[in-house]
C-alpha positions as CSV (number, residue, x, y, z in Angstrom):
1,X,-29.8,-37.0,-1.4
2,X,-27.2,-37.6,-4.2
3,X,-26.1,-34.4,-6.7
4,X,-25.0,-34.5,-10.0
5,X,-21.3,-34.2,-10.5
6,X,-20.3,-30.6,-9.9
7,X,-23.4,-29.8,-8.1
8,X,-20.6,-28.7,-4.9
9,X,-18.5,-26.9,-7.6
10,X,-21.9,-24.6,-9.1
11,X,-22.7,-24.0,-5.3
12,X,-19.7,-22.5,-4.1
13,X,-19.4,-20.3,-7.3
14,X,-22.9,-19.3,-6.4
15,X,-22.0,-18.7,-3.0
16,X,-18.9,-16.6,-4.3
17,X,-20.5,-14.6,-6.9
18,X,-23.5,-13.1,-4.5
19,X,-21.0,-12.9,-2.0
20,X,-18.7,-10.5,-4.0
21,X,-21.4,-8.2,-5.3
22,X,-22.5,-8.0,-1.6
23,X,-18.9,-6.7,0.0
24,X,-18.7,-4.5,-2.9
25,X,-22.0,-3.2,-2.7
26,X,-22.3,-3.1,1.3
27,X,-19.1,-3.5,2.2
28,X,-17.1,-7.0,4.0
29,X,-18.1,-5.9,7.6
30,X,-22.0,-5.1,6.6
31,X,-22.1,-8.6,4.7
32,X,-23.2,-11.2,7.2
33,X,-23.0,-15.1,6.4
34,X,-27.4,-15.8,6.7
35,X,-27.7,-12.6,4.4
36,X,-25.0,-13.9,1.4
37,X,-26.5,-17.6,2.4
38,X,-30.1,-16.8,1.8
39,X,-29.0,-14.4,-1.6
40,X,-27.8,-17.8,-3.1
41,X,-30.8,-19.9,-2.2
42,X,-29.3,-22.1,0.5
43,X,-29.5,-22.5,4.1
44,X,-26.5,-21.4,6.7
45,X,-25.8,-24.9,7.3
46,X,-24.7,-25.5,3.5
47,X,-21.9,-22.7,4.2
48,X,-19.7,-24.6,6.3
49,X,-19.4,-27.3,2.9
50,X,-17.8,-24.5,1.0
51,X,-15.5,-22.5,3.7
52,X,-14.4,-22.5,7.1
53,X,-15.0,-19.2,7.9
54,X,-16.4,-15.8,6.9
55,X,-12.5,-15.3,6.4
56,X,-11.9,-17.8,4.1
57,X,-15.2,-16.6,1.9
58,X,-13.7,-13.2,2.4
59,X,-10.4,-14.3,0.9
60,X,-11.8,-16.6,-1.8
61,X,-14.1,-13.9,-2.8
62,X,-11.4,-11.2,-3.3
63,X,-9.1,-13.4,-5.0
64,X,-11.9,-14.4,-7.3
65,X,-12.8,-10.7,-8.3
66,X,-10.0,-9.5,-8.4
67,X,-8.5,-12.2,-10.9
68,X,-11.5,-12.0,-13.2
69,X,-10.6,-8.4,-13.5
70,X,-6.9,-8.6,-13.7
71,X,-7.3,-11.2,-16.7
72,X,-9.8,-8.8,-18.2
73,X,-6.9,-5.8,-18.2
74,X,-4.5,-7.7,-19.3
75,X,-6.1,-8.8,-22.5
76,X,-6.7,-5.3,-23.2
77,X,-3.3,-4.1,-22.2
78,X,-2.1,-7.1,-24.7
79,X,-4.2,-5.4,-27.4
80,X,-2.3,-1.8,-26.5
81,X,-5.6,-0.4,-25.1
82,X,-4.5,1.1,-21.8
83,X,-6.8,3.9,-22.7
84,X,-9.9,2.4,-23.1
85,X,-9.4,0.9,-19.6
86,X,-8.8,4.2,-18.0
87,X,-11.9,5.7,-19.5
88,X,-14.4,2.7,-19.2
89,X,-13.1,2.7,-15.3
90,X,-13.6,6.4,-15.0
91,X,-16.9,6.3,-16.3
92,X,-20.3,7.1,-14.9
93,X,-21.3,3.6,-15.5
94,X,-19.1,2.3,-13.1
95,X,-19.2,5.0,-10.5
96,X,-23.1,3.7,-10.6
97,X,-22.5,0.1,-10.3
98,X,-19.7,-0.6,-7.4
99,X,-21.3,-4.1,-7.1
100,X,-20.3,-5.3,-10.3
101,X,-17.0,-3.5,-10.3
102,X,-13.1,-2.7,-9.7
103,X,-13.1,-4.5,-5.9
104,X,-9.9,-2.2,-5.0
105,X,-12.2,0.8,-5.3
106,X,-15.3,-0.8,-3.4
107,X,-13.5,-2.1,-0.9
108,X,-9.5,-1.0,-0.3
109,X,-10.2,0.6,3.4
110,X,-11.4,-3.0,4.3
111,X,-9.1,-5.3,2.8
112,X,-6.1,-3.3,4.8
113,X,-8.4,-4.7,7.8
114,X,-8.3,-8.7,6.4
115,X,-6.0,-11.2,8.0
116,X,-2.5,-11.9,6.3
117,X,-3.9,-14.8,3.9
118,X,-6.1,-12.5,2.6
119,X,-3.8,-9.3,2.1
120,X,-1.0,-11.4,0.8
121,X,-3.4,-12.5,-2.1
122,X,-4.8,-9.3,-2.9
123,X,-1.0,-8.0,-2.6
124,X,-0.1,-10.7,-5.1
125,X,-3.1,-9.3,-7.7
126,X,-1.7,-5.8,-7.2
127,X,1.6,-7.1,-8.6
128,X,0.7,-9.1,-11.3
129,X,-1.8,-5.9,-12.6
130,X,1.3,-3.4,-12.1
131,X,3.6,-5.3,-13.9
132,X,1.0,-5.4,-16.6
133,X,0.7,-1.9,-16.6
134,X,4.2,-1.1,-16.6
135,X,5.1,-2.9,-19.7
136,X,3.2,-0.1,-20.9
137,X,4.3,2.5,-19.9
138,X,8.2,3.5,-20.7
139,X,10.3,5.6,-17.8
140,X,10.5,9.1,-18.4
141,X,14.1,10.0,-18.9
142,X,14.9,11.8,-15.8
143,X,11.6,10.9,-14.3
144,X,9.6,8.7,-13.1
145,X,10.2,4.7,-13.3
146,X,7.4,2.7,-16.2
147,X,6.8,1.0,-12.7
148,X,6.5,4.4,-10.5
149,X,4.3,5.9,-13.5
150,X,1.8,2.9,-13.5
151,X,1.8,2.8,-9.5
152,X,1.4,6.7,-9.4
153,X,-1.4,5.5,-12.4
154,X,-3.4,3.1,-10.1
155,X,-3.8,5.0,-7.6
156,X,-5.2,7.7,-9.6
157,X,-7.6,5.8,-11.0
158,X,-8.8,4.2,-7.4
159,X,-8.8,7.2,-5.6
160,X,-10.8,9.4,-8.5
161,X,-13.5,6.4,-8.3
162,X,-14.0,5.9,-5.0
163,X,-13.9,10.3,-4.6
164,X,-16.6,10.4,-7.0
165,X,-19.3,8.0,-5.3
166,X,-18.3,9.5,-2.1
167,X,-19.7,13.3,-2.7
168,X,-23.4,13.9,-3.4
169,X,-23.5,16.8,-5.8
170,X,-24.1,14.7,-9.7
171,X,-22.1,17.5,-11.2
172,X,-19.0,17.4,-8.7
173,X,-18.9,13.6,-9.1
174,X,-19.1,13.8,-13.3
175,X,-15.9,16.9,-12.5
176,X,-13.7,14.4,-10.7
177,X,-14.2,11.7,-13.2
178,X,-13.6,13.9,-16.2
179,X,-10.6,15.4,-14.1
180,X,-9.4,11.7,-13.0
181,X,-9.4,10.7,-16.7
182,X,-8.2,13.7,-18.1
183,X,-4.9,13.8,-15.4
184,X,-4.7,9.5,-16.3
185,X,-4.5,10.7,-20.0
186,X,-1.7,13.6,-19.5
187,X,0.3,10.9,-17.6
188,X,0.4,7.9,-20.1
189,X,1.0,10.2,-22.8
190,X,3.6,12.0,-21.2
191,X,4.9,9.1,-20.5
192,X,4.9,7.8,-24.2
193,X,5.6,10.7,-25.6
194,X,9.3,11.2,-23.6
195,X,10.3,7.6,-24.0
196,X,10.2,8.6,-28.1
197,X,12.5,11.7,-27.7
């Protein structure tokens, strides 16, 4: 049988897209091949047109994500609205939805498990999104570095996430995200605020 042109290029994006929300939603190791295979409609046999290996998918998918998001901060760090990133990550909506969300928090204890290829490009998306970040944030004279402060910043905003899903008391979980924001908040505008004086 004879596709259309792009027909291979529309599957594999399928094939990527169910298999991101799955690792993020059940994790790399709990995401089989037949499960992501059937999700997109095709048979097991069709996987092996697309990728080598669960490895490769795992890679592709990551790099995928994690550019998609990257592109989407850095538009709004262009636009001077570090902020609004910090609170729309912080916020219940996506503490609810991991599928559809920040991979690093979904999935960072597993991708320190991935082969090299894999870390190397997620390492490389961690870069480009600090850099980013950095160009926002001034050093504080006799302080931190802009590129310490938007490490120290990343992390903050990972960690608070991933804490928040992990405990199952609602009000703890809405506590950590409104602490988590409001530390995020005290550190960019400290920040700001001593590169003025």
């Amino acid at each position: 049988m004879r596709y259309e042109k792009g027909h291979k290029d529309a599957t594999r994006d399928r094939i990527l897209d169910v298999a991101a929300r799955r690792f993020r939603q059940q994790g790399i190791a709990a995401s089989g091949v037949a499960g992501i295979m059937s999700d997109a409609g095709l048979t097991n046999g069709a996987f092996f047109a697309h990728f080598a290996s669960k490895n490769d998918l795992i890679a592709k998918s990551l790099e995928r994500t994690t550019d998609e998001q990257w592109q989407q901060f850095e538009k709004a760090l262009e636009a001077g609205r570090l902020m609004e990133i910090v609170h729309a990550y912080l916020s219940e909506g996506h503490r609810d939805h991991a599928d559809a969300g920040c991979p690093s928090a979904a999935l960072l204890p597993e991708i320190s498990r991935q082969d090299r290829a894999t870390r190397r490009s997620y390492t490389a998306s961690v870069k480009r999104l600090l850099s980013s970040v950095e160009k926002q944030l001034p050093s504080i004279p006799k302080g931190p570095k802009g590129r310490e402060i938007a490490i120290g910043l990343f992390g903050l905003l990972v960690g608070t996430i991933q804490l928040s899903r992990a405990v199952d008391d609602p009000s703890l979980s809405k506590a950590i995200l409104t602490a988590g924001a409001r530390v995020a908040t005290m550190l960019i505008e400290s920040s700001l605020q001593a590169a003025k004086t």
